[in-house]
N, C-alpha and C positions, 0 to 999 in steps of 0.2 A: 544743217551742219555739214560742214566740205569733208569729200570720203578719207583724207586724213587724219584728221581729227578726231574722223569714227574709228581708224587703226589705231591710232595710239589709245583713244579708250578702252578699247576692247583687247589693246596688247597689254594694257597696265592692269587689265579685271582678270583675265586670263590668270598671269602670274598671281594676283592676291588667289585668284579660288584653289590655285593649285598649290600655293602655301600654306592656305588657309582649311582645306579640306575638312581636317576633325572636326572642326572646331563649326563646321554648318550640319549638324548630324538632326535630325528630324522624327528621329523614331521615337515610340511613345516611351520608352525607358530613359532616352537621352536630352527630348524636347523639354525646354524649360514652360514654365509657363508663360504666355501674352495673352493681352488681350485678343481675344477670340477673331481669327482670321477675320471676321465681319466687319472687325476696325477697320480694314483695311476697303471694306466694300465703297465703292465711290458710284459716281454718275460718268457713262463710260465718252459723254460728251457726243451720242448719236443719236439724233433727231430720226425717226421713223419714217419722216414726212422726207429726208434726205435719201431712201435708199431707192435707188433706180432702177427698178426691174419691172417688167413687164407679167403679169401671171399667165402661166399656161394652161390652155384647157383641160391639161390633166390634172392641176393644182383646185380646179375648179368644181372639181366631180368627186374629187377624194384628198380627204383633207391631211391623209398620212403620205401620199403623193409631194407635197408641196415642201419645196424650198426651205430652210428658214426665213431669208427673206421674203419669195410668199408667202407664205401663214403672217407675218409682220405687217406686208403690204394688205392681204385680207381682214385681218383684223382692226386695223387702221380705218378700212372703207365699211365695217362695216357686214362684211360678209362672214364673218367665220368669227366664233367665240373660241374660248380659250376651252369652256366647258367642254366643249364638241372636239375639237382639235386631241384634249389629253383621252377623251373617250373613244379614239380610232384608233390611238396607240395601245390602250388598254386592252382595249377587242382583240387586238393582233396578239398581242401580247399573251393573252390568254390564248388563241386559237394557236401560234405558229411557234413560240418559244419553247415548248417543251422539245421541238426538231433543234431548232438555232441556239439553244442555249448561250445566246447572248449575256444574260443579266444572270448576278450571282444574287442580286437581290432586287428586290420589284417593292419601290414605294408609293403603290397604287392607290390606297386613301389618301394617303396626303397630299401627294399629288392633286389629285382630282379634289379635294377640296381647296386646296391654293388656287388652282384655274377658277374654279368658281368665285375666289376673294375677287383673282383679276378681273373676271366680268364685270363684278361690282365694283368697279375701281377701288378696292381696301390693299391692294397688292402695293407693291413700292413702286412701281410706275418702271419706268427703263422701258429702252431699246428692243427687251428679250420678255416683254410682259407676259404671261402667257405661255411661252414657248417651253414643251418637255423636252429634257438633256438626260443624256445617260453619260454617268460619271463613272470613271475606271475606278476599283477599288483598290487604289491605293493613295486615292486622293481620301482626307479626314472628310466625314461628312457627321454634324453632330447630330447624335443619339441614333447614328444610325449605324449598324456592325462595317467597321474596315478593315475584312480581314487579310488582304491580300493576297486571298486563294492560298492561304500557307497556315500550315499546324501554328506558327509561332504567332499566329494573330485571331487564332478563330476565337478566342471570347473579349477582341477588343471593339468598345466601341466609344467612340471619338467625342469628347466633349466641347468640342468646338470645329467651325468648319476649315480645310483648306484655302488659303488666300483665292486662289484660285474661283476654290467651288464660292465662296462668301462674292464677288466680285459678279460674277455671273447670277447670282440669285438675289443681290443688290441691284441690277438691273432686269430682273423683273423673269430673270428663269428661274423652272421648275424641275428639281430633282426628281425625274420620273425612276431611277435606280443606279443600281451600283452592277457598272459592265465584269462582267467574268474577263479576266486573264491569266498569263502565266504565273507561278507560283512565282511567288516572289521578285514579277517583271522579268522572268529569265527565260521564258522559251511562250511559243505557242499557247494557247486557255486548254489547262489539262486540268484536273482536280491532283492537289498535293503529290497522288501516287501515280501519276503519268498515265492516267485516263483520259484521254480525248474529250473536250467538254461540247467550247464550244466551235458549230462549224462555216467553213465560207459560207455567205449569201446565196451565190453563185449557184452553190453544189452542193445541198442542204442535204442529201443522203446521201452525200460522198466524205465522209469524215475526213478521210485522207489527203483531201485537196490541200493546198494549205493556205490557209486564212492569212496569211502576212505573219507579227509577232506578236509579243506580248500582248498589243492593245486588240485584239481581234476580239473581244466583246463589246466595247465600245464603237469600231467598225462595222461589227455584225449588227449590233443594233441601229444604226443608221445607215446599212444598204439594203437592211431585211425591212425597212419603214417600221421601224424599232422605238425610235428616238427622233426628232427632229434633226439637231444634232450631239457630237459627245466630242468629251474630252480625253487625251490617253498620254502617256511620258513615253517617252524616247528616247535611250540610251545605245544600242544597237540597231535604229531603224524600225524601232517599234510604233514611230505614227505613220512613215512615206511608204513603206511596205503595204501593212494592211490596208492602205489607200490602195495601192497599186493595185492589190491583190483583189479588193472589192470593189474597183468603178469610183472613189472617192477622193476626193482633194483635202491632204493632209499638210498640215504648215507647221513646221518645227520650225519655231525663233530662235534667235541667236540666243544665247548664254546669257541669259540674267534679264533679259523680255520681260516674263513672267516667272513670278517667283514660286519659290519648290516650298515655301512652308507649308506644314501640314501634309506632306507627299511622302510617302517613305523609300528612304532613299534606294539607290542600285548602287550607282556613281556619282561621289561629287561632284567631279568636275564633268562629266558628260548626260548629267539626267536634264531633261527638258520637258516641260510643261506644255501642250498645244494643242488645238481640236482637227478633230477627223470630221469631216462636213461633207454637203452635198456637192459645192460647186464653192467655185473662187470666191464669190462673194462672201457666202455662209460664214466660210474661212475666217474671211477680214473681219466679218463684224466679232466672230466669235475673241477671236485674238486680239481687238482693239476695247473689248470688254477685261479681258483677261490680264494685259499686260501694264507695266507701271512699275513702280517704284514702290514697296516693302519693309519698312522698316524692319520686320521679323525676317526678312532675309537679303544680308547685305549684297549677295550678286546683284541686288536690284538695285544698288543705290548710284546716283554719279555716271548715269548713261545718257546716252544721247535720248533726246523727245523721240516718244511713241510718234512715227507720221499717219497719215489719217490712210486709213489700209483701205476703208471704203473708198474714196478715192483713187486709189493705186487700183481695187476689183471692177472698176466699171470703164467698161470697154471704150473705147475713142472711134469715134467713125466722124468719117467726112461728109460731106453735105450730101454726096449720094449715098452715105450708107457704107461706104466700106471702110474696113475695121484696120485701125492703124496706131503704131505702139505711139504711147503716150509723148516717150525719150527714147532714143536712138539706143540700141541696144546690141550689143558685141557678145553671142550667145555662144561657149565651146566649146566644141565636139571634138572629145578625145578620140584616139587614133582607133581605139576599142568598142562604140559605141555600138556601129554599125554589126558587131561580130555574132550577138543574137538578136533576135526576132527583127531579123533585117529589115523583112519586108515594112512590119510594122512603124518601127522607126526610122526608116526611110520615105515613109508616105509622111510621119508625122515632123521630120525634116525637110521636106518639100511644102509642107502646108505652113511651117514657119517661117520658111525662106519667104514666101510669098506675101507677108508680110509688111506692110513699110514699115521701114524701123526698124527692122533687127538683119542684121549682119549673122554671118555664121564664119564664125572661126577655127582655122583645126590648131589640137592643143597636142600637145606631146608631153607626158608624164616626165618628171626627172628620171634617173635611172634607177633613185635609191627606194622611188614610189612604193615600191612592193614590200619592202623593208620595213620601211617608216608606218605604212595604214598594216600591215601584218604580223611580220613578228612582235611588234612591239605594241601590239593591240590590247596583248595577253596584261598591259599593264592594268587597268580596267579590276581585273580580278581581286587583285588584293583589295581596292579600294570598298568593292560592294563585305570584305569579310572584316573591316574592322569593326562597325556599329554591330554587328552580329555577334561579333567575339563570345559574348557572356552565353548564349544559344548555345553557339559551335561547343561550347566547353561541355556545359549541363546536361543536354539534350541534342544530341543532331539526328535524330529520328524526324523531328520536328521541320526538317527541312526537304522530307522528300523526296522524290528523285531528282529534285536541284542537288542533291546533298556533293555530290561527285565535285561540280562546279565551283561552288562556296568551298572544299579543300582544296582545289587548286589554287587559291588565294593566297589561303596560309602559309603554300611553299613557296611565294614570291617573295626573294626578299628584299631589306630596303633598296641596296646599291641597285638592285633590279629595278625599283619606280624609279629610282631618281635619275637611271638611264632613259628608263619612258619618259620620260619629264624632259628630257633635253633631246631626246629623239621628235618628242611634239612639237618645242618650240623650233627645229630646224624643218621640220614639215610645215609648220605655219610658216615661217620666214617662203619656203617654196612654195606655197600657196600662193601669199600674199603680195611677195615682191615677183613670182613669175608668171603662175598663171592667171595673175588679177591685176598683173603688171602692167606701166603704161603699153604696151603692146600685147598685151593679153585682151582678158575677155570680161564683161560684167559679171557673168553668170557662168558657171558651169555643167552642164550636163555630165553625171553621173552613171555608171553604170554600178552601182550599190553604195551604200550609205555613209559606210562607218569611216571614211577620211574627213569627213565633217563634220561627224559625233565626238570625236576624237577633238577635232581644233574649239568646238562650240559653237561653229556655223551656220547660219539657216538653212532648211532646206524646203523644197514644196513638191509632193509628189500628187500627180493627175492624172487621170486617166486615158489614152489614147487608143483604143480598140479592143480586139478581144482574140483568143488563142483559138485554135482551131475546134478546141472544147466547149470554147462559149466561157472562157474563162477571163476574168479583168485582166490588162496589160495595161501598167501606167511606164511614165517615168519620172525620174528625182533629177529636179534642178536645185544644185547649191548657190548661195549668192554672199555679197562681200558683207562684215559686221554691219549690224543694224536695218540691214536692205532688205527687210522683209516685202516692205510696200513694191520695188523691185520685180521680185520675184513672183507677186500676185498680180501684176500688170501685164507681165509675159502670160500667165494662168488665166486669164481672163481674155487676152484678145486671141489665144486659143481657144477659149469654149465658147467666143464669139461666133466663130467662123465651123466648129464643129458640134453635134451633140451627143457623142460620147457618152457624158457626164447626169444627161437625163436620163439613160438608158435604167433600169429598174429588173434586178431576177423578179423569176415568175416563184408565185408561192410553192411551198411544199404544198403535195400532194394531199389529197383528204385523209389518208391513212398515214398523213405523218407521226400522229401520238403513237401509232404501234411500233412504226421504225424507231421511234428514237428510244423504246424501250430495248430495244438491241443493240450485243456488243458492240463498243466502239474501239478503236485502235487504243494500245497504249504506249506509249513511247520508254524507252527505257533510262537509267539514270548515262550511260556512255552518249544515246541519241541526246537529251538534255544537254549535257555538258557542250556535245559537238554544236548543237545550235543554240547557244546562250549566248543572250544579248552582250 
């Protein structure tokens, strides 16, 4: 489909979600009934025998080490059962999560009895047979508690699953648990009362580091060898963050990709559905599982064809080998980029110059930039307090030290959204016609998130070195409607030519269970408010 026809669809879906807001509400007080996300489960059209990777020796010797796509590719040949695979998660699990507090719930028999259906071929077969995922909890997962780290859901538990989750476990993944986040998708994984839960990978006895956003149990449990991979929403940079932030490749798709049924919502018009993975590939399969067309949620309906992302993730090399972009690619480097971690993203600009195939273009913000992604960011807020209303009225104890955040909602009023509203689509209009313009750039390099969470934009964030601490450093490239494939093409002839992206913290220490019985930071309701998604 020609990149016009992709603007005009995603300029016409745009307008309806943001007319249409109320009226897609998902919370379990407001969800009507359907049939159970499962209807929705299909065959995600990936052949096993299609995915091209190579296994590493490390993949080889430990099987919580491996890829998704390795553990796919070993099980395939032969080499690794599904039985064994969930039983090195489970080990870890038990030995290193009470430090990493990744998982808010651990569904360790059933888990482990599903890997053994797949053994026996009783499983439903798919792409992901086998493979344990850790699901952020605030995707539905049935009969199993989704409380969204938040008083207003701790005795709910889902009678049916997530589109999402139903689609991935239709092709043959396994709900290993439900990842810790922020309360209510709004800040960092704290427990309700601003308790530090769970921590980076990285710096497992440094609570204070900080793990990215909301999805950092999902993150945590797949840089910790937690999860093979997991899924987590994105509303203020809560998947390309905690990628950044843990060494991991995170793919937020455009607006209506993947559908939010069964997800409880932040924002309508800005939450997004997407997985936190090990490398580009993972990414693709995960997201080409995931995404499609919904009947339970109309943002899905009437978009442009999912393109085959596994193709987009696998690198292009020339007859002798070296790695070259698929399509010619116009990459933009705003004026801003280079202003922190220079060094870093100056070697990681020099290694994509190097590239064939991609151009580097310098962009320059309009004037109103600041304007448009800042002040008027604050629109956002009212949106996450309407499905809450009957809460905020009865009980707002029950929201914790989010609570601060969720009243600044209420003082937003209407003439205020509908100025957001017209302040987005004049940021989109500058997006779309300048710097994605015929003389603009395919892609954009980002120095933070939220002008694309705002528009509904893709974004992919990857890893590119490390802090002087030994801390992750990625960065967030945004790309034009539907260009997810795009985006993962650039991600991939990067983690051709680097390895980054292999790179694995070393476990907590033997004396972790005693640390982690010791105080953790607590963040306060002003800290909450000031970093809410």
């Amino acid at each position: 489909m020609s990149r016009a026809l992709n603007r005009r669809v995603f300029l016409a879906s745009s307008a309806a979600v943001a007319g249409g807001a109320v009226a897609l509400g998902t919370t379990p007080a407001l969800a009507a009934s359907s049939p159970a996300a499962a209807s929705a489960s299909r065959a995600s059209g990936i052949d096993p025998r299609d995915i091209p990777v190579d296994v590493r020796p490390a993949a080889l010797s430990d099987p919580s080490e491996a890829t998704l796509a390795e553990a796919v590719v070993l099980m395939r040949r032969g080499k690794l059962t599904a039985t064994d695979l969930m039983q090195a998660y489970l080990e870890r699990i038990e030995r290193y999560d009470a430090t990493y507090q990744a998982y808010a719930e651990v569904t360790g028999d059933a888990a482990l009895a599903a890997a053994r259906r797949a053994d026996r071929g009783e499983g439903p077969g798919g792409v992901l047979s086998g493979i344990p995922l850790c699901i952020k909890d605030n995707y539905f997962t049935n009969g199993v508690p989704t409380r969204c780290n938040s008083y207003v859901f701790e005795d709910f538990v889902p009678d049916e699953d997530a589109t999402a989750v139903a689609r991935l476990t239709g092709a043959g993944g396994i709900v290993l648990g439900k990842g810790q986040m922020g309360p209510l998708a709004t800040t960092r994984a704290t427990k309700p009362n601003g308790t530090v839960t769970t921590v980076n990978a990285w710096t497992p006895d440094d609570p204070a580091v900080d793990p990215g956003g909301s999805s950092t149990g999902p993150a945590c449990a797949v840089a910790a060898r937690l999860a093979s991979s997991s899924i987590g929403t994105q509303t203020g940079g809560s998947i390309v963050l905690p990628s950044n932030q843990q060494n991991l490749t995170g793919l937020k798709p455009t607006m209506g990709r993947v559908s939010l049924h069964g997800v409880i919502p932040l924002s309508f018009t800005r939450d997004h559905a997407g997985p936190l993975a090990r490398d580009a590939m993972d990414a693709a399969i995960m997201l080409q599982v995931m995404a499609g067309p919904d009947a339970a949620d109309p943002r899905t309906l009437g978009l442009p064809d999912v393109p085959d992302l596994v193709r987009a993730a696998t690198p292009v090399t020339s007859r002798g080998g070296a790695v070259h972009m698929r399509r010619a690619t116009r990459i933009g480097v705003p004026a801003d980029f280079l202003s922190a971690r220079k060094e870093l993203r100056g070697a990681f600009l020099d290694a994509l110059d190097a590239i064939p195939g991609v151009t580097l273009v310098d962009v320059t913000y309009p004037a109103d930039w600041a304007l448009l992604t800042g002040t008027f960011n604050a629109a956002r807020l009212a949106e996450r307090t309407e499905p809450f209303r009957h809460w905020l009225r009865t009980d707002p104890t029950k929201f914790g030290v989010s609570l601060l955040s969720w009243l600044q909602g209420l003082m937003l009023s209407g003439d205020e959204w509908i100025t957001a509203q017209r302040a987005k689509n004049h940021l989109l209009r500058e997006v779309l016609d300048g710097i994605f313009g015929d003389d603009g750039c395919d892609v954009l390099l980002q120095t933070g998130p939220v002008p694309f969470d705002i528009l509904g934009l893709p974004e992919i964030g990857f890893p590119i070195g490390f802090d002087g601490d030994g801390v992750p450093v990625g960065v967030i490239l945004g790309g034009q409607p539907y260009e997810e494939d795009r985006l993962l093409e650039i991600a991939a002839a990067y983690q051709a030519i680097t390895d980054w992206h292999t790179r694995r913290p070393s476990d907590p220490a033997s004396t972790a269970r005693l640390k982690a019985a010791a105080d953790r930071p607590r963040i306060s309701a002003e800290e909450a408010a000031a970093g809410s998604a």
